[in-house]
C-alpha positions in Angstrom: 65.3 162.8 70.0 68.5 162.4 68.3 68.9 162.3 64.3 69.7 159.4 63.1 70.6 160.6 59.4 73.8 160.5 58.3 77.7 158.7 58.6 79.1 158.9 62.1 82.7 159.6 62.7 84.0 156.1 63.2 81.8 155.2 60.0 83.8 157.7 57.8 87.3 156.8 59.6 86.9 153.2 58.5 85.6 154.0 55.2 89.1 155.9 54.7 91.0 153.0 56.5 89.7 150.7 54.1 90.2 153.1 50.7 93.8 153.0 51.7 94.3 149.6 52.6 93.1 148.6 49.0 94.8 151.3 47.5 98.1 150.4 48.3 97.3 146.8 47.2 96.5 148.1 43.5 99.7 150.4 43.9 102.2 148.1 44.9 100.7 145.7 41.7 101.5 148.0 39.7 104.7 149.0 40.5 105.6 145.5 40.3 104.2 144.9 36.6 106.2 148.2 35.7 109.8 147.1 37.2 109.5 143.7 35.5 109.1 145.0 32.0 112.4 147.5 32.8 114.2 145.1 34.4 114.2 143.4 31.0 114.6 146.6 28.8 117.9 147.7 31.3 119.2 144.1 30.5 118.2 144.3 26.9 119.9 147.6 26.6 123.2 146.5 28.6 123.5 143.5 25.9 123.1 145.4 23.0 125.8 148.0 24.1 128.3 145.1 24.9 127.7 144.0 21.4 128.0 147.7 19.8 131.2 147.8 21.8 132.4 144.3 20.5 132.2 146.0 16.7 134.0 149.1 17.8 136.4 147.2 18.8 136.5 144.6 15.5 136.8 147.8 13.4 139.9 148.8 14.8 141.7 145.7 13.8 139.9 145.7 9.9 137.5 147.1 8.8 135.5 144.8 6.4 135.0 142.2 9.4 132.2 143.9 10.3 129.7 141.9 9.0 125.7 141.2 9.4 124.8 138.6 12.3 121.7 136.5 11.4 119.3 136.3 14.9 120.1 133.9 17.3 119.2 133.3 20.7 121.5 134.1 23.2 123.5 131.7 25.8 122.4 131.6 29.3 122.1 133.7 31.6 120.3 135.1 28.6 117.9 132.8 28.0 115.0 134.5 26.0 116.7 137.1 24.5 117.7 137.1 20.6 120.3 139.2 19.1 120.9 140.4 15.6 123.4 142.4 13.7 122.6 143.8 10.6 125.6 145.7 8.9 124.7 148.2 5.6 127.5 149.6 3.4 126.3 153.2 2.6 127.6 156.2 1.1 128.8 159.2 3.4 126.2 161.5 1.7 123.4 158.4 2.3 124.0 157.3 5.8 120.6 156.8 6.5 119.3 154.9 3.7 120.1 150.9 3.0 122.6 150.7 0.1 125.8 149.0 -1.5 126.8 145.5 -0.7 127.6 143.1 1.4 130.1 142.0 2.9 133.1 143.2 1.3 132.0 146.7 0.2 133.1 146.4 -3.5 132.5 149.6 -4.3 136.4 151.7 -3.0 134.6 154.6 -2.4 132.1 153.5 0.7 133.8 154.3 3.8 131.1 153.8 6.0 129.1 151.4 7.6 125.9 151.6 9.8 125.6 148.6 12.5 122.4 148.5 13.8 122.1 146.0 16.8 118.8 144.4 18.1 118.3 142.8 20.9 114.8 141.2 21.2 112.3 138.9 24.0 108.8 138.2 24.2 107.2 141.4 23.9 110.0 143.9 23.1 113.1 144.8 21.4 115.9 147.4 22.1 117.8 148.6 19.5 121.1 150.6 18.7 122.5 152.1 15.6 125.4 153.4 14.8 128.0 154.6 11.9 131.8 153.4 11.3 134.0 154.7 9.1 137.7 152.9 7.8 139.5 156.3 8.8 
């Protein structure tokens, strides 16, 4: 008489089957939740760049128009995304600390700004800082 303990083969092959059915279910979810939230950051990143660029290029042409931006949400296609510039007149040997005034930098030896732009949505923010100097 035969043994009837045990899995048989066929048992154990659709055991597998099944594993790997569900687990590329829970897979492809999560791959999904994870390009959403970079498809925003990429976007985020790409709009705070264009802006850094946009101050670059307002330096060049004078220097004490680069001014602080209070937040404000962006035109669409950007719905949902707020940007803000915030401009800090600091000293070459202070560069990273908040100092000096705004927005005319009264003091004639400050040289240099730092620009920090943020770009912010519903559950995240991408920032980027820079320094500008007059010479």
């Amino acid at each position: 008489m035969r043994n009837k303990n045990g899995f048989t083969l066929i048992e154990t092959l659709m055991v597998i089957v099944l594993l790997g059915i569900m687990g590329t279910g829970l897979v492809m979810y999560f791959v999904g939740l994870s390009s959403s939230s970079q498809s925003l950051v990429v976007e985020a990143t790409s709009l705070a760049q264009a802006k850094m660029e946009e101050v670059m290029a307002l330096r060049k042409s004078s220097f004490n128009a680069v001014v602080s931006e209070a937040a404000a949400a962006l035109p669409a296609p950007y719905d949902g995304f707020t940007r803000s510039v915030e401009v800090f007149c600091v000293n070459e040997a202070d560069l990273d600390t908040q100092s000096g005034t705004m927005p005319a930098c009264a003091d004639s030896d400050i040289r240099a700004k730092r620009v920090d732009v943020t770009i912010s949505w519903t559950g995240g923010s991408a920032a980027f800082t820079t320094v500008i100097t007059d010479h």
